[in-house]
C-alpha positions as CSV (number, residue, x, y, z in Angstrom):
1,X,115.8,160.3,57.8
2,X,117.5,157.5,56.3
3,X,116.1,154.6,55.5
4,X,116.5,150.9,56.4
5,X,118.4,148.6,54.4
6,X,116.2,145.8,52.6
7,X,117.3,142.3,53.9
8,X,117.3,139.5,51.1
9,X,117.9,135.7,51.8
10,X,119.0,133.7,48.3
11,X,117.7,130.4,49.3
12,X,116.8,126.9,48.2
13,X,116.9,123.7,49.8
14,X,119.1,121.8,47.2
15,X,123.0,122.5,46.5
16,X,124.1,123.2,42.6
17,X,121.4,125.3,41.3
18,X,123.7,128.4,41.1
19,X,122.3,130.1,44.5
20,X,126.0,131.6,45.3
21,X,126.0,132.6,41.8
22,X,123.2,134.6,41.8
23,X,124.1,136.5,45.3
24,X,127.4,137.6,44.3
25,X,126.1,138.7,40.6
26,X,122.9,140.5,42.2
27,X,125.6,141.9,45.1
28,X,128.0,143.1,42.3
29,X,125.2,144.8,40.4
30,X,123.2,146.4,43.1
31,X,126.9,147.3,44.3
32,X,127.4,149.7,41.0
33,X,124.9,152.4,42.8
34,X,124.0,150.9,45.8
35,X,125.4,150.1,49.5
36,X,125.8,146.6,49.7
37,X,126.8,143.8,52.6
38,X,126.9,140.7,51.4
39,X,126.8,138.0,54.2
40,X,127.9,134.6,53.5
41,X,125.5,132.0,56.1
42,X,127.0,129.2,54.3
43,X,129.8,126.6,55.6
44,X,130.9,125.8,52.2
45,X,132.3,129.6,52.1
46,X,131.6,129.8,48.2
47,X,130.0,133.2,48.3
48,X,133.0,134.7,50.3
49,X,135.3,132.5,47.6
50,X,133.3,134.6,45.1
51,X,134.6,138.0,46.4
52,X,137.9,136.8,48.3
53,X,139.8,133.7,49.2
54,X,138.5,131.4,52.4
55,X,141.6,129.3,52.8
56,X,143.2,133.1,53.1
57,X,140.4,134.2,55.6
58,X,141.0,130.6,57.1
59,X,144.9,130.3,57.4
60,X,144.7,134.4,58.6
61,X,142.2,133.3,61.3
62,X,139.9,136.0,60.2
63,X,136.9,136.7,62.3
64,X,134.1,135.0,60.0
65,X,130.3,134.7,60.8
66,X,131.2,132.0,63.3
67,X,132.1,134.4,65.8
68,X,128.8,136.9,65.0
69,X,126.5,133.3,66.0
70,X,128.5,132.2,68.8
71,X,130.8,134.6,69.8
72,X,128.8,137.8,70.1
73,X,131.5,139.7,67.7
74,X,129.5,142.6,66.1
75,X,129.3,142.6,62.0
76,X,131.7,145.6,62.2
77,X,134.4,143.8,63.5
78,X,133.9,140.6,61.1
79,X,133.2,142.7,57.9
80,X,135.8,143.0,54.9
81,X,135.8,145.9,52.6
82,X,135.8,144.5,48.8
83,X,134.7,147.5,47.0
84,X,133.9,151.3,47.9
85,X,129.9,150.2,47.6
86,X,130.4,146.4,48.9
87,X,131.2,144.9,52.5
88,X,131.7,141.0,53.1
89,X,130.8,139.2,56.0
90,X,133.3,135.9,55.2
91,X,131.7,132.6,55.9
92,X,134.3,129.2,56.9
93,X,133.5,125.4,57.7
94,X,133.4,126.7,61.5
95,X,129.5,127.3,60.4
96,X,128.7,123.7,61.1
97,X,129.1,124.1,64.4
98,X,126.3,126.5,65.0
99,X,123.4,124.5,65.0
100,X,124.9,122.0,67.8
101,X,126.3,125.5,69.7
102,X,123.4,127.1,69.4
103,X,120.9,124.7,70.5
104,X,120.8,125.4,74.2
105,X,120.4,129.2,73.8
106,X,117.2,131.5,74.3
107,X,116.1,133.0,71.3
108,X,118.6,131.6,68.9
109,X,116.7,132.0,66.2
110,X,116.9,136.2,66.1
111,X,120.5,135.4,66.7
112,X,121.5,136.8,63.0
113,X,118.7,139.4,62.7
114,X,120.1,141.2,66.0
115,X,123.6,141.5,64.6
116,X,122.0,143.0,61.3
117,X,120.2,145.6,63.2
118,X,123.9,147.2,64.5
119,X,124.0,148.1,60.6
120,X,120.5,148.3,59.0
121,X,121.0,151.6,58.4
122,X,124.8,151.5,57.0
123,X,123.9,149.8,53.9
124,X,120.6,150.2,51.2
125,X,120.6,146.4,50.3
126,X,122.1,143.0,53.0
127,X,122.2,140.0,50.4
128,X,122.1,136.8,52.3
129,X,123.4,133.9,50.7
130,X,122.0,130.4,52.7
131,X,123.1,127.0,52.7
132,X,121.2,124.5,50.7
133,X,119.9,122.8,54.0
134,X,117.2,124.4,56.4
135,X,119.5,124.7,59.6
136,X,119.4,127.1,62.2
137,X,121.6,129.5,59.9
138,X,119.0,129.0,57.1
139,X,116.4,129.9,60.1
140,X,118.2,132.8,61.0
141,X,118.8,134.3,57.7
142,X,114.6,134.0,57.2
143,X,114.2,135.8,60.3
144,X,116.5,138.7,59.9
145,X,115.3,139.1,55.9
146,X,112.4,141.1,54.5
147,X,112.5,139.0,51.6
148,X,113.1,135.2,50.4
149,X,114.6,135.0,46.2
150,X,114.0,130.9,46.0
151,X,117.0,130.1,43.2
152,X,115.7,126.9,40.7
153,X,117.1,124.8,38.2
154,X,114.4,124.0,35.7
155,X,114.5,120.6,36.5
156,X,112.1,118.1,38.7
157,X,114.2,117.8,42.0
158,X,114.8,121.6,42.4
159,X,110.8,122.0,42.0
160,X,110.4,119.2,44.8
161,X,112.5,121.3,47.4
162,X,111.1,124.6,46.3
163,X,108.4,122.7,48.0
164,X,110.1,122.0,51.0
165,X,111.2,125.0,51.0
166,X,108.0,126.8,51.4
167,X,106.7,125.2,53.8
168,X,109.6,126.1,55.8
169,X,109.5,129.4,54.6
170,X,106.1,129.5,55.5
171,X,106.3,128.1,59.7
172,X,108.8,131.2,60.2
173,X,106.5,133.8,58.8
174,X,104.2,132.8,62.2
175,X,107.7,134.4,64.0
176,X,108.9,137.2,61.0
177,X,105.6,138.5,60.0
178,X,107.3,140.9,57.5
179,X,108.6,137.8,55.3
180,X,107.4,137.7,51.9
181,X,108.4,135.9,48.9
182,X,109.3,138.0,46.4
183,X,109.7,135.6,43.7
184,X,112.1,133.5,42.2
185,X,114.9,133.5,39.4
186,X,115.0,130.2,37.2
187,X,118.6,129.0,36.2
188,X,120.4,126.7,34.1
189,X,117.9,127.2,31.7
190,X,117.8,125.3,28.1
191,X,115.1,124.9,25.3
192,X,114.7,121.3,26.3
193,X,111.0,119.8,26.6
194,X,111.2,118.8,30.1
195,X,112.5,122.5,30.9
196,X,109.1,123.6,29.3
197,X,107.0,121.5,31.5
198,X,108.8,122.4,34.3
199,X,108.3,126.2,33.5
200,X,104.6,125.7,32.5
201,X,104.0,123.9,36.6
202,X,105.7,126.6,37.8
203,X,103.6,130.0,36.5
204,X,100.6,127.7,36.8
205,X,101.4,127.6,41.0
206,X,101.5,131.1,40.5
207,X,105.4,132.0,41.5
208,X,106.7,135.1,40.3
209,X,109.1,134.6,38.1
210,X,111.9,137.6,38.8
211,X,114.1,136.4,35.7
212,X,115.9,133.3,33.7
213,X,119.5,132.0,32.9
214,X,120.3,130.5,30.3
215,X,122.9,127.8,31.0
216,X,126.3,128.9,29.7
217,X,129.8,128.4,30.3
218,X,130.6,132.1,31.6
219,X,128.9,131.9,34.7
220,X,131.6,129.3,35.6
221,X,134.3,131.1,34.0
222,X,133.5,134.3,35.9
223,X,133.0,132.8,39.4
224,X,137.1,131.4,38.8
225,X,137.6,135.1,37.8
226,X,135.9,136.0,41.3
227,X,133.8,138.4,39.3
228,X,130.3,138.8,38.7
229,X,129.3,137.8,34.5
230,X,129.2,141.9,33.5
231,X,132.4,142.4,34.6
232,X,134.0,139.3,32.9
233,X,132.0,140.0,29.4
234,X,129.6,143.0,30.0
235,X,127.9,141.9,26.4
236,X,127.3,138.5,27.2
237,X,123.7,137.5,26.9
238,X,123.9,136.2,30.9
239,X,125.4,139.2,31.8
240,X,122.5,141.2,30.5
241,X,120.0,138.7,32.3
242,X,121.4,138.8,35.3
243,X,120.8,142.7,35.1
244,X,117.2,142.3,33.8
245,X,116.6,139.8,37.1
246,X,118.3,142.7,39.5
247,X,116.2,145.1,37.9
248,X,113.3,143.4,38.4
249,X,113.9,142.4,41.7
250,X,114.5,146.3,43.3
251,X,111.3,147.3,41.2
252,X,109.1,144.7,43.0
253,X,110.9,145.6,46.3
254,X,109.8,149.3,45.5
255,X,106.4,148.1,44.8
256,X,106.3,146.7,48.3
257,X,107.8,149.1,50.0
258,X,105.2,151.7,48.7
């Protein structure tokens, strides 16, 4: 019988900490031997940017994950084929819409988590790349996922919306009782003191720390390439964490999943 594909929400309640990033190099990874969808719940776009162009997806009039909230089009017909292993579900600024659009309707947070379930079983892994604000999209993406990956900076103001966060995180596990919090993956890293103290508050709160990045200019230079760091510079020291955080990610969903 084949089995369900494991739904993952990147999130964090505070833009620049290299969320996007992160999804489109764990997508690109997982997509080297796994089915992948990668679904971009973010009106920025940057995650579809990542993998394609959104002024092309825009200036086409591409079906986007606009029309999946408030449209009722099914992920099938909104879906783009990047790779053989990878499907994108394109984001576009017609996102901000959906928490004023949606705000009348029943049930409108399991809006996103019915749409998934058309595919659950086309796919191993659905990466979910959330805005940096808890909207109903943010909602949505919690209750469709299995599991939350919180992305943090080393640095004070990420650790104060990681609490935020949680508590958020926390209110819609009383409506997805499946949610867990799988851990986290700490980025922009440097050897700087304050990085240290931040690191030291964080394993003493008890967090599981799922992997580091180091900061480095190839993470930007990749994400202009619209490739993930090991396919810009396989040997790159980044490159080779953001395949020890993947890795450790799919073993602790394994763990879970018995």
């Amino acid at each position: 019988m084949k089995k369900k594909a494991t739904v993952v929400s990147y999130v964090m309640q505070k833009g620049g900490v290299a969320k996007t990033t992160t999804g489109k190099n764990s997508a690109e990874i997982l997509g080297k031997e796994y089915k992948v969808l990668a679904i971009d719940n973010d009106q920025n776009a940057d995650f579809t940017d990542s993998f394609t162009s959104k002024k092309l997806i825009e200036k086409n009039g591409s079906k986007t994950l606009y029309d999946v909230y408030i449209k009722g089009a099914s992920i099938n017909d909104v879906k783009i084929k990047i790779t053989d292993n990878i499907d994108l579900v394109p984001s576009s600024i017609m996102l901000a819409n959906v928490d004023i659009e949606l705000s009348s309707r029943m049930s409108r947070e399991f809006v996103l988590r019915k749409a998934i379930q058309e595919v659950i079983y086309d796919y191993d892994y659905i990466i979910i790349d959330c805005s940096p604000t808890l909207s109903m999209t943010t909602i949505n993406a919690l209750v469709a996922s299995d599991y939350t990956v919180y992305v943090t900076q080393l640095e004070y103001f990420s650790m104060q919306g990681l609490t935020q966060l949680q508590k958020t995180v926390d209110m819609v596990k009383e409506v997805n009782t499946e949610l867990k919090d799988i851990g986290l993956i700490l980025t922009m890293a440097d050897s700087t003191n304050h990085v240290k103290d931040v690191l030291d508050e964080l394993e003493s709160t008890g967090y599981n720390i799922l992997g580091m990045i180091d900061r480095s200019t190839i993470v930007r230079d990749a994400i202009m390439a619209k490739q993930a760091v090991f396919q810009f510079d396989p040997n790159h020291k980044t490159a080779k964490q953001y395949d020890e955080f993947v890795n450790n990610l799919v073993k602790e969903i394994e763990k879970n999943n018995g």
